[in-house]
FIVEX-248501 format. One record per residue (C-alpha): x, y, z; residue number from 1. Coordinates in Angstrom, 1 decimal, always signed. Example, Ala and Ser with C-alpha at 12.3 -4.5 7.8 and 13.67 -1.06 7.14 Angstrom:
% FIVEX-248501
        X        Y        Z   num
    +12.3     -4.5     +7.8     1
    +13.7     -1.1     +7.1     2
***
This chain:
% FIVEX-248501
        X        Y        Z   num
    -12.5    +22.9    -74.2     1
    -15.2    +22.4    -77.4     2
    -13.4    +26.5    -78.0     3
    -10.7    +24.9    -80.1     4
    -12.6    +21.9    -81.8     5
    -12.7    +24.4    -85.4     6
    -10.4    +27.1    -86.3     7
    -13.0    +27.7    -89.5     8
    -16.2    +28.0    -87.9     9
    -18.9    +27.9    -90.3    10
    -20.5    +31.2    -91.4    11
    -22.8    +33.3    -89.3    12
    -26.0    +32.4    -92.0    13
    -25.3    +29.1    -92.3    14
    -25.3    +28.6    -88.2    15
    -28.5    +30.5    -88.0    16
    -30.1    +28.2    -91.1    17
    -28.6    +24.8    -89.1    18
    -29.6    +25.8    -85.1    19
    -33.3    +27.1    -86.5    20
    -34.0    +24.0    -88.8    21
    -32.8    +21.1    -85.9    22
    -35.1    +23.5    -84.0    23
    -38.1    +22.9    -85.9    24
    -37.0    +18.8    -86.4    25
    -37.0    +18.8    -82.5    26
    -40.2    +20.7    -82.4    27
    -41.7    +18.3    -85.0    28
    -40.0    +15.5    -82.6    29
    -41.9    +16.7    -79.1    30
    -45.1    +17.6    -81.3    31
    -45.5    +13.3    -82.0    32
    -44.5    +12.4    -78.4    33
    -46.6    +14.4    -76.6    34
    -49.5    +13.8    -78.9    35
    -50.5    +11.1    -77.0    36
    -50.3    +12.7    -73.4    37
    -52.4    +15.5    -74.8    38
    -54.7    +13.2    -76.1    39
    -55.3    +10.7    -73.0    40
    -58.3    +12.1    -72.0    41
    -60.2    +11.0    -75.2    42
    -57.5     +7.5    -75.6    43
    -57.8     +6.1    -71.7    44
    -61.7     +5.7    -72.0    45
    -61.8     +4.4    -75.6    46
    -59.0     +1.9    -75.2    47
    -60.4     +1.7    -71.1    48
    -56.7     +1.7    -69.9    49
    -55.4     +1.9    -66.2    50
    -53.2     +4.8    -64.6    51
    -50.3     +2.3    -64.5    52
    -50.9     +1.6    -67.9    53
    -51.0     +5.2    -68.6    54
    -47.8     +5.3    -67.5    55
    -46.2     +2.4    -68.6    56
    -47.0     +3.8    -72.3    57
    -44.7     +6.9    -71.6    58
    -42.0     +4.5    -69.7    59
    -42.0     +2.7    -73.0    60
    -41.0     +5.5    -75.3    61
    -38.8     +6.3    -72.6    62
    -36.8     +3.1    -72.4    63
    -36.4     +3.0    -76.3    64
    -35.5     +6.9    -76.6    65
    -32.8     +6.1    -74.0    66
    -31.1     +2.8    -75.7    67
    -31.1     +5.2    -79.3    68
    -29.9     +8.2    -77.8    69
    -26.5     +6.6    -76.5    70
    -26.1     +4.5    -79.2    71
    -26.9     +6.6    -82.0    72
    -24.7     +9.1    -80.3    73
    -22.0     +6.2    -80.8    74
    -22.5     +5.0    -83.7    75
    -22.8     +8.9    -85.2    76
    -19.3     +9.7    -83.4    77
    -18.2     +6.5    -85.0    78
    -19.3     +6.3    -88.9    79
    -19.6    +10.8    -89.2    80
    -23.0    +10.2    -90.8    81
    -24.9    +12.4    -88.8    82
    -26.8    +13.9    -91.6    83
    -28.0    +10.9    -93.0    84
    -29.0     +9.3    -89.3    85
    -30.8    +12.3    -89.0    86
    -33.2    +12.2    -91.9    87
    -33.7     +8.1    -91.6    88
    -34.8     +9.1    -87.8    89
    -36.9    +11.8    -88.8    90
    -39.3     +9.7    -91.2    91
    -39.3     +7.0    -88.5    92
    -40.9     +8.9    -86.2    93
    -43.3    +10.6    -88.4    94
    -44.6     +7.4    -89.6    95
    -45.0     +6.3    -86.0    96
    -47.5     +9.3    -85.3    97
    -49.6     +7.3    -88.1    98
    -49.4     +3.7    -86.1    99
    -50.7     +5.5    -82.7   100
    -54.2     +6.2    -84.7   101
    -54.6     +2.9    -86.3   102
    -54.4     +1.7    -82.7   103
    -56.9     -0.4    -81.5   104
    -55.5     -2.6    -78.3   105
    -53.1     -1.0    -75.5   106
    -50.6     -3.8    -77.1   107
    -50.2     -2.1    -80.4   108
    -50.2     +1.0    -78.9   109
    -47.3     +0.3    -76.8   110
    -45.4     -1.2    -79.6   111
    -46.2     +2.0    -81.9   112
    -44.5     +3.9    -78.9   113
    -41.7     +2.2    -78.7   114
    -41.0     +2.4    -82.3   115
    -41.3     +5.7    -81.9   116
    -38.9     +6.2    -79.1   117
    -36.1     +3.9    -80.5   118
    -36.4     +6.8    -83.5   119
    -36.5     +9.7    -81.5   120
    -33.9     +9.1    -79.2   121
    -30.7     +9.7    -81.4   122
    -32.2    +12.9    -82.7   123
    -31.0    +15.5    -80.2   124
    -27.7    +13.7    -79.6   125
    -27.0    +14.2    -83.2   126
    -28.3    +17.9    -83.4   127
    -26.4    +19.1    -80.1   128
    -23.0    +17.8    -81.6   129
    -23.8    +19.3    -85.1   130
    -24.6    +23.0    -83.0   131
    -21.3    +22.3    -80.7   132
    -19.1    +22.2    -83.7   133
    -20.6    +24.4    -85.9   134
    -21.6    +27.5    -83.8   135
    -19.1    +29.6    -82.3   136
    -18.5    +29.0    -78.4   137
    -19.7    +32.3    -77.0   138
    -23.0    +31.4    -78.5   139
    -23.1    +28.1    -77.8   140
    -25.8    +27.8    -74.4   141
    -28.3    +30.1    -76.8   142
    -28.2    +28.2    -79.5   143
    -28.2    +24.8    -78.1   144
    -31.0    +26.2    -76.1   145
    -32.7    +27.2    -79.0   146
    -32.1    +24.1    -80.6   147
    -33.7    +21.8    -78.3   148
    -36.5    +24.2    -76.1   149
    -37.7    +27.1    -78.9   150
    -39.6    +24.4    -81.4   151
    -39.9    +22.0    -78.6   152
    -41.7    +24.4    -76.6   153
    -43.3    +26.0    -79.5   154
    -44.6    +23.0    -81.5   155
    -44.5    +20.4    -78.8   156
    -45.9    +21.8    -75.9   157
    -47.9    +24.6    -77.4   158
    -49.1    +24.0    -80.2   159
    -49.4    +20.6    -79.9   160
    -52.2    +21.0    -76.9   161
    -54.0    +23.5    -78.1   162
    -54.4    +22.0    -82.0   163
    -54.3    +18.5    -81.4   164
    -56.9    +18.5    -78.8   165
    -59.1    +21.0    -80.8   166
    -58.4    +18.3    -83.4   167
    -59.7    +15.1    -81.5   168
    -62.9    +16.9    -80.1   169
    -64.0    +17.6    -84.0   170
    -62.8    +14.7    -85.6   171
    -61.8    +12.3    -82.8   172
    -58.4    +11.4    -81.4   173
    -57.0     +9.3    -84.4   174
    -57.5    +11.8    -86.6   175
    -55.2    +14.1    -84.5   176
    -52.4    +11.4    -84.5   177
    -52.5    +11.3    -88.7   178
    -52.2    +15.2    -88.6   179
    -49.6    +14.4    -85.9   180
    -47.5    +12.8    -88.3   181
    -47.3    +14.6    -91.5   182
    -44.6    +17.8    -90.1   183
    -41.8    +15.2    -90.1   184
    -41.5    +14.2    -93.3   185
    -41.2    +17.5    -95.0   186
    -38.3    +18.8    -92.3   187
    -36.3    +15.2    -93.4   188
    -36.4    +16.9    -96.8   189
    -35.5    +20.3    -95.7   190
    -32.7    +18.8    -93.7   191
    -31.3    +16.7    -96.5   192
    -31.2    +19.9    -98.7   193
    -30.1    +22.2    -96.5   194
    -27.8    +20.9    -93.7   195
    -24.2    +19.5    -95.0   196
    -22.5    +16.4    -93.7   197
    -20.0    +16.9    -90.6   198
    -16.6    +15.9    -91.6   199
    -15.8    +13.3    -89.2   200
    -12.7    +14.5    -86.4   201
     -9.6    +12.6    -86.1   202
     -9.6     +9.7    -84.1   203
    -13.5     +8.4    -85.2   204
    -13.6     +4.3    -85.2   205
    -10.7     +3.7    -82.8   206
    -10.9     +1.7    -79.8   207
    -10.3     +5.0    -78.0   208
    -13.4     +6.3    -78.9   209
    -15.1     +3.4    -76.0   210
    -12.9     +3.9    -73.6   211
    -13.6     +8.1    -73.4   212
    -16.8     +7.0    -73.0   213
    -16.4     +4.6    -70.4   214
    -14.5     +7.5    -68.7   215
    -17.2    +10.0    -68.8   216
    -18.9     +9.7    -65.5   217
    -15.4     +9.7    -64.3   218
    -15.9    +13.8    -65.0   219
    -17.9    +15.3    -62.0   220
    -19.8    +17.9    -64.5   221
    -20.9    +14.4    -66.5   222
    -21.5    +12.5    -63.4   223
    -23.5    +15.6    -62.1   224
    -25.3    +17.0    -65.3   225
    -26.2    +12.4    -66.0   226
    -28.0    +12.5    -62.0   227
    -30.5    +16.1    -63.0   228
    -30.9    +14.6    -66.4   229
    -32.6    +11.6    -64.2   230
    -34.3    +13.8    -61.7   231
    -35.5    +16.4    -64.3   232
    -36.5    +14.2    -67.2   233
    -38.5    +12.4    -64.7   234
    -40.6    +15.4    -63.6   235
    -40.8    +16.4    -67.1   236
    -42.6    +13.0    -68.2   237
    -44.8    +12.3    -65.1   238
    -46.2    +16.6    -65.7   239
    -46.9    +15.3    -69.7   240
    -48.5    +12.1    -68.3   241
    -50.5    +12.7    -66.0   242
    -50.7    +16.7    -65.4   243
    -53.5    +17.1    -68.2   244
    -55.6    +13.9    -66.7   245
    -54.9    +15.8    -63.0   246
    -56.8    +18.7    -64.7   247
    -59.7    +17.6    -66.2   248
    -60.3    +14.7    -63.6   249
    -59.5    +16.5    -60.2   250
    -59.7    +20.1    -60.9   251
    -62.6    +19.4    -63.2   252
    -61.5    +21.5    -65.8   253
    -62.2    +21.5    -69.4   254
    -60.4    +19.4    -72.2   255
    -59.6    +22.6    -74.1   256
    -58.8    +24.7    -70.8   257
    -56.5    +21.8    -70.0   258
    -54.9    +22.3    -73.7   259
    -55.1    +26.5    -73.1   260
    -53.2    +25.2    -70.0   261
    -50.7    +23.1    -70.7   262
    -49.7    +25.5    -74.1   263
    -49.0    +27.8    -71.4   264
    -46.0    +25.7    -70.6   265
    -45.2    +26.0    -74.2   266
    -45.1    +29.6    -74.3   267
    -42.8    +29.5    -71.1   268
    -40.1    +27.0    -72.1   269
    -39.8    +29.0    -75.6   270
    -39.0    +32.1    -74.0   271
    -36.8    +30.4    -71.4   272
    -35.4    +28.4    -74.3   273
    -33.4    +32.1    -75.1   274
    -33.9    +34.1    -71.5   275
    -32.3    +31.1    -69.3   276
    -29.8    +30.2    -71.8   277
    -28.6    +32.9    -73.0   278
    -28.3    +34.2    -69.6   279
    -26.2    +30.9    -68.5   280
    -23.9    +32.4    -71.5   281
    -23.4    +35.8    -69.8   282
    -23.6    +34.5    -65.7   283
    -22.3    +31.3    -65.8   284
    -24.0    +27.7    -66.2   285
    -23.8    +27.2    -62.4   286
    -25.5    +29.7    -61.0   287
    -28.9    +29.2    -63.5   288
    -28.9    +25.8    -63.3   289
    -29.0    +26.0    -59.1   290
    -31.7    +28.7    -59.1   291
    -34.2    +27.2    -62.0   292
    -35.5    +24.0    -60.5   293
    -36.6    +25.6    -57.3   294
    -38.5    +27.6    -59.4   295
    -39.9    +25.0    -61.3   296
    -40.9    +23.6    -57.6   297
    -44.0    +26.3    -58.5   298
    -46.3    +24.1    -60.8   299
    -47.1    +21.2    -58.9   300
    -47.8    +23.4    -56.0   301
    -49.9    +25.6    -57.8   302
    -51.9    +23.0    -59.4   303
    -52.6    +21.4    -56.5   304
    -53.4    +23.9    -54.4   305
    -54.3    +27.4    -56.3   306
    -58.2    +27.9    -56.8   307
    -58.2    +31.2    -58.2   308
    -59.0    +32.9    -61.8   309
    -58.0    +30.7    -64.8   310
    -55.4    +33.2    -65.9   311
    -53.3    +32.9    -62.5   312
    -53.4    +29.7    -62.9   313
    -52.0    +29.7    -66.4   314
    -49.4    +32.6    -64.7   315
    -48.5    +29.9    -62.3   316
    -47.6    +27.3    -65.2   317
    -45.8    +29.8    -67.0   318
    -43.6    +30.9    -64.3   319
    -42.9    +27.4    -63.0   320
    -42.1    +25.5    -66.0   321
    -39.3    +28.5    -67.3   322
    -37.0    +26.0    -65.5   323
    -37.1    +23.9    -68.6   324
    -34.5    +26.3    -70.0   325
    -32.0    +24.7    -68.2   326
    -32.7    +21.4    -69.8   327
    -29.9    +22.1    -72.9   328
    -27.7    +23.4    -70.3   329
    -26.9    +20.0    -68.6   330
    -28.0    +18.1    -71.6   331
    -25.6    +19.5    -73.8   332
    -24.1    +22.5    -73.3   333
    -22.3    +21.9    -70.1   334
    -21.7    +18.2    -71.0   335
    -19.8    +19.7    -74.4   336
    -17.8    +21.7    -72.5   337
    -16.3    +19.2    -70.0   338
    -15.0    +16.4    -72.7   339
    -12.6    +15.9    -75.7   340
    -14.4    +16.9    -78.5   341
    -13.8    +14.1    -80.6   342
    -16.6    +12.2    -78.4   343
    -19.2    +14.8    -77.9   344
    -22.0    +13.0    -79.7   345
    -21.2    +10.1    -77.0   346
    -21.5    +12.4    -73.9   347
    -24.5    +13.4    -74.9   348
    -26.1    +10.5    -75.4   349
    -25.2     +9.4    -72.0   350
    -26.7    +12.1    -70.1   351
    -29.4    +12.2    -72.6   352
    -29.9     +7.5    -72.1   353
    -29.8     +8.0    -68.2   354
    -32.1    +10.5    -67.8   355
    -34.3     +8.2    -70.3   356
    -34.0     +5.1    -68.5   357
    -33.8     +6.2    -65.3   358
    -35.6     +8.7    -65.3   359
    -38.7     +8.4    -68.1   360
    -38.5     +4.6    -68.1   361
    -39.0     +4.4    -64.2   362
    -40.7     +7.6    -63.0   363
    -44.0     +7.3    -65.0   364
    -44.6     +3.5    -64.3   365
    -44.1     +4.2    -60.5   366
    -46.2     +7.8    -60.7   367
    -49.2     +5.5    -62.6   368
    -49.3     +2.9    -59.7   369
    -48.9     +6.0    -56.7   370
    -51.8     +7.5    -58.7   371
    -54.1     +4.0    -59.0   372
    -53.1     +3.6    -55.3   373
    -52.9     +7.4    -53.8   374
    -54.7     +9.3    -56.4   375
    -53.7    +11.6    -59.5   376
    -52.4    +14.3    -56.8   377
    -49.3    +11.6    -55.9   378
    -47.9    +11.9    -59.1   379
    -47.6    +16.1    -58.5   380
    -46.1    +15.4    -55.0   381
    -43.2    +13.4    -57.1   382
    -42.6    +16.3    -59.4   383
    -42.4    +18.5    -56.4   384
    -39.4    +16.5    -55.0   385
    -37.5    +15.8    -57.6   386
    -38.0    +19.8    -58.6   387
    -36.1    +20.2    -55.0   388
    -33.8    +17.7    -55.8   389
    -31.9    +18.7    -58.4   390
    -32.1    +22.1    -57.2   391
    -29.3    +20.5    -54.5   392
    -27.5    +18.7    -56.6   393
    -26.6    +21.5    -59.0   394
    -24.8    +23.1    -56.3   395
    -21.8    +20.8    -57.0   396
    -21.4    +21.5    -60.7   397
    -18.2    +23.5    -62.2   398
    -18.4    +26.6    -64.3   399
    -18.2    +25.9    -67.8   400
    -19.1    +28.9    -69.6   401
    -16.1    +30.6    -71.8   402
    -17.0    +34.0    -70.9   403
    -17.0    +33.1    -66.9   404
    -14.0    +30.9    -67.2   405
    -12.2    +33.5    -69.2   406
    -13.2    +36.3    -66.5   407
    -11.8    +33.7    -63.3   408
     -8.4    +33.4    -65.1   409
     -8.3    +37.0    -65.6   410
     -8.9    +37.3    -62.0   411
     -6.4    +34.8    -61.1   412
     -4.0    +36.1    -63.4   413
     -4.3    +40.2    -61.9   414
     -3.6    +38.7    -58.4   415
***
């Protein structure tokens, strides 16, 4: 459908300039929330905070990421301002990094955190729709999956362990979340001098534009692509919450093997960020987005129960967490391919809230009081089944891609 939104697509340098700068912004964006996940180990004794309270600090980002994503997605359809939401969001964020180290009580912490969600949330929202209507449609999976997974994974989930940890061990943890902070405000400048303002679609700012929203779930692809948003971004945040304290507390391994370890996740999610999607634009969305989360079944399993070298282990991670390629897939990609393109930004927001609220808001909490009660191995027996989970449900979803649509009606059509 999103195939006809622009007869003048922009041109081919300007599409690589926009997808590789929201890529970095997003990077930047995952680099500052997962700071403190990366940096629990030195944070929960110093501030002597609980499991459930562990968790209830990534709920709260969670809850306020989900409430900005759908209605900055709204209020973006509505006012066409994405450029300038973009860049106010950006330094937001970046100056949240700053609160996290000044904190002194879980109180402030918590509030710093949800400051930082309500700013974070409207980011990828606003970048998907900017990809969807700028980049041509054959290319769309890649570079939406660039756009959210390569600096993601890169900065977020590589880097981010590795330096940040490295970081707290030679200067202590709120030095790490100053550093933290200081990427985002120099990408709000390169995005106010190099990305130009989307000129709103027809239709923005009528009544219309809440009741295609209302509709949305009425879409099977939305309703489907809304319930693995949920069951995915709920494995995602209990791995980043309690994954690295699993490590060094159970497994009794190292702070900086656990950082070595969980940048191995990086590593995989940026190569899956063009291997899985890019492949989706080739195969179909369908058949990736079955297949990934069975694979991504792997980690938990291997965490808990591998005891070999160190290297397998990091294999292990590496393998398991390529499933994250699929996340732009029912994010964004599929999502922008199932409604009217004048409410895209909306759609994605959606999916993008309920997999916050219902999914990070709810998850960690309940994963924080299963580990004070059960353990730290409860929370990896919750990854496990949601992993299987949504591996199920994606066998209801409907082809998307323009390439396999284009080859069914072919098919149709030679009968």
């Amino acid at each position: 459908m999103l195939g006809t939104t622009r007869a003048d697509r922009s041109s081919n340098g300007y599409q690589i300039v926009l997808v590789a700068l929201l890529s970095l912004n997003f990077g930047i964006v995952f680099f500052d929330r997962n700071a403190l996940n990366f940096l629990m180990p030195f944070v929960q004794p110093d501030l002597h905070l609980s499991n459930t309270q562990v968790g209830l600090l990534a709920s709260s980002l969670s809850l306020t990421w989900a409430v900005a994503a759908f209605g900055m997605g709204r209020l973006s359809d509505r006012l066409g301002r994405r450029k300038l939401l973009l860049v106010g969001a950006t330094l937001i964020f970046s100056l949240c990094s700053f609160l996290s180290g000044l904190a002194q009580t879980f109180g402030f912490l918590l509030a710093a955190r949800l400051l930082m969600g309500a700013a974070e949330g409207g980011i990828m929202p606003i970048s998907h729709a900017l990809v969807a209507y700028e980049v041509s449609p054959e290319r769309r999976g890649l570079a939406q999956g660039i756009a959210q997974n390569f600096g993601s994974s890169l900065l977020g989930s590589f880097v981010a362990p590795v330096l940040l940890v490295a970081f707290a061990t030679a200067w202590g943890w709120r030095s790490a979340f100053y550093l933290a902070g200081l990427p985002g405000i120099a990408s709000a400048i390169l995005i106010w001098i190099l990305i130009r303002e989307l000129a709103p679609a027809a239709g923005h700012g009528t009544s219309g534009d809440r009741m295609r929203v209302a509709d949305a779930l009425g879409e099977r692809n939305i309703l489907i692509c809304v319930l693995l948003s949920v069951l995915l971004v709920s494995y995602l945040v209990i791995c980043w919450a309690f994954m690295p304290l699993f490590l060094t507390q159970v497994r009794g391994i190292s702070p900086n093997a656990m950082g070595w370890l969980m940048g191995t996740l990086g590593i995989s999610s940026m190569l899956a960020s063009f291997v899985v999607a890019g492949l989706s634009d080739r195969i179909g969305r369908r058949p990736v987005m079955i297949v990934m989360p069975f694979v991504g079944a792997l980690l938990p399993i291997g965490a808990l129960y591998f005891d070999g070298a160190i290297w397998m282990f990091a294999v292990i991670f590496f393998v398991g967490w390529s499933f994250n390629g699929i996340f732009p897939l029912f994010m964004a990609t599929v999502p922008s391919e199932s409604v009217d393109p004048r409410y895209i930004t909306s759609a994605l927001g959606l999916t993008m809230g309920c997999g916050e609220v219902l999914g990070g808001v709810l998850s960690p909490s309940l994963a924080g009081m299963a580990a004070d009660r059960l353990g730290l191995s409860a929370p990896l027996w919750i990854m496990f089944g949601l992993a299987l989970a949504a591996g199920f449900v994606s066998l209801s979803l409907r082809e998307t891609a323009p390439r396999r649509r284009r080859q069914e009606l072919e098919a149709i059509a030679a009968r």
